[in-house]
C-alpha positions as CSV (number, residue, x, y, z in Angstrom):
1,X,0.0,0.0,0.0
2,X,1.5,3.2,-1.0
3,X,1.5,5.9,1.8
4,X,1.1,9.3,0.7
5,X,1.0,11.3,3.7
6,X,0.7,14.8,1.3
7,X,-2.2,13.6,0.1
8,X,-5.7,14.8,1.8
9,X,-9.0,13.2,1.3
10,X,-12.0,15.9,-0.4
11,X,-13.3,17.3,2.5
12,X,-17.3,16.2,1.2
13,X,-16.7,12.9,1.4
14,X,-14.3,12.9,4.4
15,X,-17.5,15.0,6.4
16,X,-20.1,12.0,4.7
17,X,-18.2,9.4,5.9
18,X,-17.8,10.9,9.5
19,X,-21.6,11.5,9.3
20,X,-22.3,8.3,9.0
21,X,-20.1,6.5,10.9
22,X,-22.3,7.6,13.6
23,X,-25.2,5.4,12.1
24,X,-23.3,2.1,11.7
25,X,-25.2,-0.6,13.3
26,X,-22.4,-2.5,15.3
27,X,-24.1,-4.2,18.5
28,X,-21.7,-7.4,18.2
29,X,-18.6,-5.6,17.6
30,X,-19.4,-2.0,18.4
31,X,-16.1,-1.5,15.6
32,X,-17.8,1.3,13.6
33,X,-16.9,2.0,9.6
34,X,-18.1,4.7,7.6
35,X,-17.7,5.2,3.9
36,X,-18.5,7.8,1.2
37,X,-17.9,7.5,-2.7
38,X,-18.3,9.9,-5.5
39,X,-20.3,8.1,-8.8
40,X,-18.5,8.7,-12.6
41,X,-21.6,11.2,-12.0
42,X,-20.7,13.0,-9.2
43,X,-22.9,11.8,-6.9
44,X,-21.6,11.6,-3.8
45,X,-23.7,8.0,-1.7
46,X,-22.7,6.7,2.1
47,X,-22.5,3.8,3.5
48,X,-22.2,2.3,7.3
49,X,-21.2,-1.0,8.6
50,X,-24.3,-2.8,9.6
51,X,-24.1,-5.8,11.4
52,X,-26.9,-9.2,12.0
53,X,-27.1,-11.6,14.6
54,X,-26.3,-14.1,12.5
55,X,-22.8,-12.4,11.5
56,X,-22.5,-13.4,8.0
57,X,-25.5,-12.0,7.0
58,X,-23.7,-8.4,7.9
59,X,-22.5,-5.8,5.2
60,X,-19.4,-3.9,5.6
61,X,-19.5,0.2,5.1
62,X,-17.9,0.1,1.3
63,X,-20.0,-2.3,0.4
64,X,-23.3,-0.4,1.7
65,X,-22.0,2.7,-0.2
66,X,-21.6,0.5,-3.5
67,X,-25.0,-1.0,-3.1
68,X,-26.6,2.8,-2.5
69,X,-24.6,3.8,-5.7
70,X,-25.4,0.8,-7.6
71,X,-29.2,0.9,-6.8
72,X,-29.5,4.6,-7.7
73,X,-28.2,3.4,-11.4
74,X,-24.6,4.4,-11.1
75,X,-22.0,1.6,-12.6
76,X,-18.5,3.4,-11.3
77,X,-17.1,5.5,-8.5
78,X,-13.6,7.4,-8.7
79,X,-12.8,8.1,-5.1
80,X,-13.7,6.6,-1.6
81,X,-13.6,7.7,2.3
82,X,-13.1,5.0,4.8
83,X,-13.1,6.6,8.6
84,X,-12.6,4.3,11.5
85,X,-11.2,5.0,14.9
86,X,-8.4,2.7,14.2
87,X,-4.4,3.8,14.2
88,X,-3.1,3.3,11.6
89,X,-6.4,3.5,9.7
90,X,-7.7,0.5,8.9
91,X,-8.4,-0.8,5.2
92,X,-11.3,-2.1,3.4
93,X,-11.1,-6.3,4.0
94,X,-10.7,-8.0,1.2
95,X,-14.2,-9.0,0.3
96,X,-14.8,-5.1,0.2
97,X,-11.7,-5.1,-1.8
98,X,-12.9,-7.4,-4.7
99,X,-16.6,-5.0,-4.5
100,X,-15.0,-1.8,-5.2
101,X,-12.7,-3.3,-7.9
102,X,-16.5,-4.5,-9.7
103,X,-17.0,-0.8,-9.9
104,X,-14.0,1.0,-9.3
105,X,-10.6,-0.8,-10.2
106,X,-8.4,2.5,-10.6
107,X,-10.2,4.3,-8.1
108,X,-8.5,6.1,-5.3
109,X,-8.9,5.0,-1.9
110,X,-8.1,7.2,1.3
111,X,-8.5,5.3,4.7
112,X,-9.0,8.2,7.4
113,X,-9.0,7.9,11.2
114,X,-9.6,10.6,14.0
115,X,-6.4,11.8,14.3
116,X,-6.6,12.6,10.9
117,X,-3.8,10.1,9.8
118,X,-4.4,9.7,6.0
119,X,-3.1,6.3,4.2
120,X,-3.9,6.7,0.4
121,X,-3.9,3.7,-2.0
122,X,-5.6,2.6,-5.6
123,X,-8.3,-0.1,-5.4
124,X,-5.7,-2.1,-8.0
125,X,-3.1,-1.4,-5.3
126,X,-5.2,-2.9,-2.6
127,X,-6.2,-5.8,-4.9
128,X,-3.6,-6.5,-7.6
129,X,-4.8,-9.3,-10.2
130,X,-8.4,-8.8,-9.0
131,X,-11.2,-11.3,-10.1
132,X,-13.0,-10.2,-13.2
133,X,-14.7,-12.3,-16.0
134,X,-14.1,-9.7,-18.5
């Protein structure tokens, strides 16, 4: 993962993801993860960590955001916001890795925690040779 310490994450999605961090659903864990993406378009769609009782039934925060993108009619995202409380800041896991290649493969990543530490990587850089049938 390339660290690129110079590099700051927009401050829209950086504020989205924040926001809803603060509605992950996290009773099990209480590890909350929020996301925010910008659609090809420009729309800007959020997603939060939302856990089930029967814990594989649970959908991680990129994943939400792809799914809210995806069912508004969007197909691709350029840029993503991952905030956790974590130090360093934590990564998207690798099923959330192979999601945001579907839709995103040279999309820019930037993981984000409170302290504002910033770790900036590719989606191709996170998962190199990623699973495609094209």
């Amino acid at each position: 993962m390339t660290a690129k310490p110079n590099e700051t994450p927009p401050e829209d999605l950086l504020q989205a993801a924040w926001a809803v961090w603060e509605n992950a659903y996290v009773p099990y864990s209480t590890y909350r993860v929020g996301a925010a993406l910008r659609s090809e378009s420009g729309t800007v769609y959020q997603g939060a960590n939302i856990e089930n009782a029967s814990y594989g039934l649970g959908r991680c925060a990129e994943q939400s955001a792809i799914q809210a993108m995806a069912s508004a009619g969007d197909r691709g995202f350029t840029e993503i916001v991952v905030v956790t409380d974590d130090t360093p800041p934590a990564s998207p896991c690798g099923a959330c890795r192979q999601v945001l290649h579907e839709f995103g493969p040279q999309a820019t990543v930037y993981m984000v925690n409170r302290e504002g530490v910033v770790r900036v990587a590719s989606v191709e850089e996170l998962l190199p040779l990623g699973f495609s049938l094209g």
